[in-house]
C-alpha positions in Angstrom: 130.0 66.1 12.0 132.4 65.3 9.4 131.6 62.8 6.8 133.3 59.4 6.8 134.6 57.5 3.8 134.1 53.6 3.2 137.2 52.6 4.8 136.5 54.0 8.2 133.1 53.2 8.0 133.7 49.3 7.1 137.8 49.0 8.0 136.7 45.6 9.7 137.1 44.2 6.0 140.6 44.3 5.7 141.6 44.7 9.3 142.2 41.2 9.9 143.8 40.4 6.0 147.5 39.0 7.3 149.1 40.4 3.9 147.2 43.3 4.0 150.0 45.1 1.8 149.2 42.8 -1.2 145.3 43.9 -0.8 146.0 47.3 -1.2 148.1 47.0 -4.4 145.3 44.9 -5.5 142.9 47.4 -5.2 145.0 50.5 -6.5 142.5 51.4 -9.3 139.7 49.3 -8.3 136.2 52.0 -8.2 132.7 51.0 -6.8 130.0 53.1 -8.9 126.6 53.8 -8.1 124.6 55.1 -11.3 121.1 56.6 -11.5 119.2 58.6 -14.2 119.2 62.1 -13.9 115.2 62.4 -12.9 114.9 66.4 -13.8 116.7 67.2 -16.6 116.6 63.7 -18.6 116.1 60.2 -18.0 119.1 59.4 -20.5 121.2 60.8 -18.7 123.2 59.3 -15.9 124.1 60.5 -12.2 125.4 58.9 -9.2 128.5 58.4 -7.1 132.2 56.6 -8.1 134.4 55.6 -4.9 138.1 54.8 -5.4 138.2 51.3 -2.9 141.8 51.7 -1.7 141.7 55.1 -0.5 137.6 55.6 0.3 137.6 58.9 -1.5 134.2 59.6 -3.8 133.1 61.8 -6.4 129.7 62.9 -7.3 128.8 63.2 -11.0 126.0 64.4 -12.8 126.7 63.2 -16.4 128.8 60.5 -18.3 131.1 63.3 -19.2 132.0 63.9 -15.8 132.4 60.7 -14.8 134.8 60.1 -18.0 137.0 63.3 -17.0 137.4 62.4 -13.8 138.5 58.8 -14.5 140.8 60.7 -17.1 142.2 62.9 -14.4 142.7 59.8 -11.8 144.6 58.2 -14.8 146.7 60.9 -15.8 147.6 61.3 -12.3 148.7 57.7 -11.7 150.9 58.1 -14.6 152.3 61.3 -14.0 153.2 59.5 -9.9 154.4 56.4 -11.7 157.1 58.2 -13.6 158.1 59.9 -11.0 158.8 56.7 -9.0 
């Protein structure tokens, strides 16, 4: 069975939104994350989940440094599809 993201698992949110266009321009760039200490290697370090709200897609990290590059990588892509607008 194939895993579902957040918006088909809770679409009902912004179903009914009559300007539903202006809520997903609101949330381009808005991220939920979940963070938890890393309970084998160290308890400084951080682990947990990041979900981009407007599309539903998630990552999984497993340090700060990955959550960093892959916030990086999401900006740098925005920018690079910006200027190609």
């Amino acid at each position: 069975m194939a895993a579902q993201n957040s918006r088909e698992l809770h679409g009902f949110f912004t179903r009914n939104v009559p300007n539903r266009r202006r809520l997903n321009l609101v949330m381009q760039g808005a991220f939920v994350v979940r963070i938890g200490a890393h309970r084998e290697t160290s308890p400084e370090e951080i682990e947990g989940r990041i979900e981009e709200v407007d599309t539903g897609r998630s990552f999984r990290f497993h340090s700060g440094d990955e959550l960093i590059d892959f916030l990086r990588g999401w900006q740098d892509t925005e920018l690079t599809e910006f200027r190609e607008r």
